[in-house]
TIVO-639256 format. One record per atom (N, C-alpha, C): residue in three letters; atom name; z, y, x. Coordinates in Angstrom, 2 decimals. Example, Ala and Ser with C-alpha at 12.3 -4.5 7.8 and 13.67 -1.06 7.14 Angstrom:
BEGIN
{site "Ala", "N", {7.80, -5.69, 13.19}}
{site "Ala", "CA", {7.80, -4.50, 12.30}}
{site "Ala", "C", {7.80, -3.30, 13.20}}
{site "Ser", "N", {7.08, -2.25, 12.85}}
{site "Ser", "CA", {7.14, -1.06, 13.67}}
{site "Ser", "C", {7.87, 0.03, 12.90}}
END
This chain:
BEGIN
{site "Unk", "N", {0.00, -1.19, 0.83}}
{site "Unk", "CA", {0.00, 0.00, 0.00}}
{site "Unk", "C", {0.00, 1.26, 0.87}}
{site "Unk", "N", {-0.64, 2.33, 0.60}}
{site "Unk", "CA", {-0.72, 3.50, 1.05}}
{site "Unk", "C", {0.32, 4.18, 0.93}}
{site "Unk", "N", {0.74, 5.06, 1.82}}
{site "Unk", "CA", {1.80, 6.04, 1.91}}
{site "Unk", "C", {1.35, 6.99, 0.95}}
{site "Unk", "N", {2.75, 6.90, 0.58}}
{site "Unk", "CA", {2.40, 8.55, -1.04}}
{site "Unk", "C", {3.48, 9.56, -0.44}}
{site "Unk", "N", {2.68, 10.11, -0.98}}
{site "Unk", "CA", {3.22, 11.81, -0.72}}
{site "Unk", "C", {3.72, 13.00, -1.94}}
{site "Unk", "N", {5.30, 12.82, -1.70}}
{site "Unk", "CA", {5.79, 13.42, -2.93}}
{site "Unk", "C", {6.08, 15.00, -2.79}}
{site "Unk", "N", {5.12, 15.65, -2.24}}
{site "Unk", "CA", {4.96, 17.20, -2.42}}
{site "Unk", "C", {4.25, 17.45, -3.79}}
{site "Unk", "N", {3.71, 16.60, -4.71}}
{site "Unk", "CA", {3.73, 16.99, -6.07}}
{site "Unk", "C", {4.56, 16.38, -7.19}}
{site "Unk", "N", {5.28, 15.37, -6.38}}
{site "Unk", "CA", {6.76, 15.17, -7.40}}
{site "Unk", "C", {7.36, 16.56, -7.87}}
{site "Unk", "N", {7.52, 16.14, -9.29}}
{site "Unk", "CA", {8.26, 17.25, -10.19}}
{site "Unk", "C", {9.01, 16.61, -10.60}}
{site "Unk", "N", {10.47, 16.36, -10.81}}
{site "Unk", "CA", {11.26, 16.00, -11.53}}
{site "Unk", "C", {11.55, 16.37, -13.15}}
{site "Unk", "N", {11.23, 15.33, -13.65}}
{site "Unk", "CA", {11.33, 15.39, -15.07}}
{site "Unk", "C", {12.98, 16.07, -15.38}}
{site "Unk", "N", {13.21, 16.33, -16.47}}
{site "Unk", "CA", {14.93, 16.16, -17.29}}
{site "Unk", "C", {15.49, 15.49, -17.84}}
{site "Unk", "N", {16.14, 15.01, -17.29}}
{site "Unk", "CA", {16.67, 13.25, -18.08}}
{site "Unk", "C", {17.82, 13.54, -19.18}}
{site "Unk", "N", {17.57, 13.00, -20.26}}
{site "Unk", "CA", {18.69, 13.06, -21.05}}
{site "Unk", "C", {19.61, 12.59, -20.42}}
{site "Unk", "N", {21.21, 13.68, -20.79}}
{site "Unk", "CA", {22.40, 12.91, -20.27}}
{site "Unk", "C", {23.01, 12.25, -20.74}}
{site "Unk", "N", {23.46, 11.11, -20.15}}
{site "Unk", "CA", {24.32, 9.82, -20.27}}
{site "Unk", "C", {25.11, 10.30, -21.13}}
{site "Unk", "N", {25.24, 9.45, -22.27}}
{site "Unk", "CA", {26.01, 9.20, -23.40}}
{site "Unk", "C", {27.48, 8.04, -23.18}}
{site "Unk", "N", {27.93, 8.64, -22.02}}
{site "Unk", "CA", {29.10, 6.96, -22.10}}
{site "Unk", "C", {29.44, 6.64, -23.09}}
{site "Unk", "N", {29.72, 5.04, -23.39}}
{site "Unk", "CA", {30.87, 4.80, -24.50}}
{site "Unk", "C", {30.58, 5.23, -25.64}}
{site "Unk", "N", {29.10, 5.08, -26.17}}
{site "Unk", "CA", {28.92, 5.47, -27.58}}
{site "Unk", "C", {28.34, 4.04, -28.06}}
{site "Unk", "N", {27.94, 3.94, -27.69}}
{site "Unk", "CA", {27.60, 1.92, -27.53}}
{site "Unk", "C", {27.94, 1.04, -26.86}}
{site "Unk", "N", {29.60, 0.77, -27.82}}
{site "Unk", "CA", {30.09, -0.20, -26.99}}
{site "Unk", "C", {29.74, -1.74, -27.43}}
{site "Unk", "N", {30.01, -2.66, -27.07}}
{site "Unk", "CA", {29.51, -4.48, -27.67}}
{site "Unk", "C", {31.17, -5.09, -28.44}}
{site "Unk", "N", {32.12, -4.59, -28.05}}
{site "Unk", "CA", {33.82, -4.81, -28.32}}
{site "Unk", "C", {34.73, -3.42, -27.91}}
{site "Unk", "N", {35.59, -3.38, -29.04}}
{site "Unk", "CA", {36.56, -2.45, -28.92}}
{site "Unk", "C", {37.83, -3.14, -28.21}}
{site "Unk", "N", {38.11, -3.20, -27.49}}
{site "Unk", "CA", {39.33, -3.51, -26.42}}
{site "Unk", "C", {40.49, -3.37, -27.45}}
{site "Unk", "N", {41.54, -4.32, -27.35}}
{site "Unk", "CA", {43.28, -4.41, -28.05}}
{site "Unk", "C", {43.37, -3.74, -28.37}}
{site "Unk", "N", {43.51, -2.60, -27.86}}
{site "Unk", "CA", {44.42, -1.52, -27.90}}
{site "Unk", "C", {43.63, -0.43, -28.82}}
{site "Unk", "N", {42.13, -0.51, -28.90}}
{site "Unk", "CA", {41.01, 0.31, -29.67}}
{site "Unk", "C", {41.47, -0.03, -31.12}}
{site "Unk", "N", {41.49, -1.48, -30.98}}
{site "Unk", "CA", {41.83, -2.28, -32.43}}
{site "Unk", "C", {42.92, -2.00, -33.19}}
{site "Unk", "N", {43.67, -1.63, -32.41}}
{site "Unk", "CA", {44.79, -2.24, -32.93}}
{site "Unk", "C", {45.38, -0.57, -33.75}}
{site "Unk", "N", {44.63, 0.29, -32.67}}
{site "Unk", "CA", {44.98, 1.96, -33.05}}
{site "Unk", "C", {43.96, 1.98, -34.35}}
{site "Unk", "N", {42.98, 1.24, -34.68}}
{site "Unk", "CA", {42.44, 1.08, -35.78}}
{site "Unk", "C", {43.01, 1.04, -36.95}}
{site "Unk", "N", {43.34, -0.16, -36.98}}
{site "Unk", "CA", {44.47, -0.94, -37.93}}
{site "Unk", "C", {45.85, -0.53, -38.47}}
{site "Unk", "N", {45.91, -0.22, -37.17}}
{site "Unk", "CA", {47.81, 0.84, -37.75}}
{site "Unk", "C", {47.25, 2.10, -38.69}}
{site "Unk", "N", {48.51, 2.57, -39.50}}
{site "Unk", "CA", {47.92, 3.65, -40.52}}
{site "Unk", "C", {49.22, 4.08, -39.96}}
{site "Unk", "N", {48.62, 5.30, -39.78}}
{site "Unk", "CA", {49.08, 6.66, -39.24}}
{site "Unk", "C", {49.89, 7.55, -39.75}}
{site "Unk", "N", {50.81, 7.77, -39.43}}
{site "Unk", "CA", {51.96, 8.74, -40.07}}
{site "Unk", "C", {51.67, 9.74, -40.22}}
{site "Unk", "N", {51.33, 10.12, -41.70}}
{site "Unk", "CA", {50.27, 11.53, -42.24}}
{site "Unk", "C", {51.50, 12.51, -42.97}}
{site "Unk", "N", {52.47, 12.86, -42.34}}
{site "Unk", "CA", {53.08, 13.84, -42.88}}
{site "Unk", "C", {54.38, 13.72, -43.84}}
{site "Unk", "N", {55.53, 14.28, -44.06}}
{site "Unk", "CA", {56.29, 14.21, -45.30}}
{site "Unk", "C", {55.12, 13.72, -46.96}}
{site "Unk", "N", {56.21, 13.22, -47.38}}
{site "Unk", "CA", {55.58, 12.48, -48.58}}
{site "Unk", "C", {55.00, 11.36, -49.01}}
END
């Protein structure tokens, strides 16, 4: 293969990384803060 020459590389804009918006399992502790119902105040 021929040597390329990146004096007309332009760098595109990459969308930024979304961590942790698609996970495959919520870990124990994800779950479990799920499940518990939350102490919403007097009454």
């Amino acid at each position: 293969m021929a040597k390329q020459n990146f004096k007309l590389y332009v760098p595109r804009e990459a969308p930024r990384k979304r961590k942790g918006i698609h996970k495959k399992s919520k870990n124990k502790a994800e779950k479990r803060q799920k499940s518990m119902k939350r102490y919403r105040g007097q009454g």
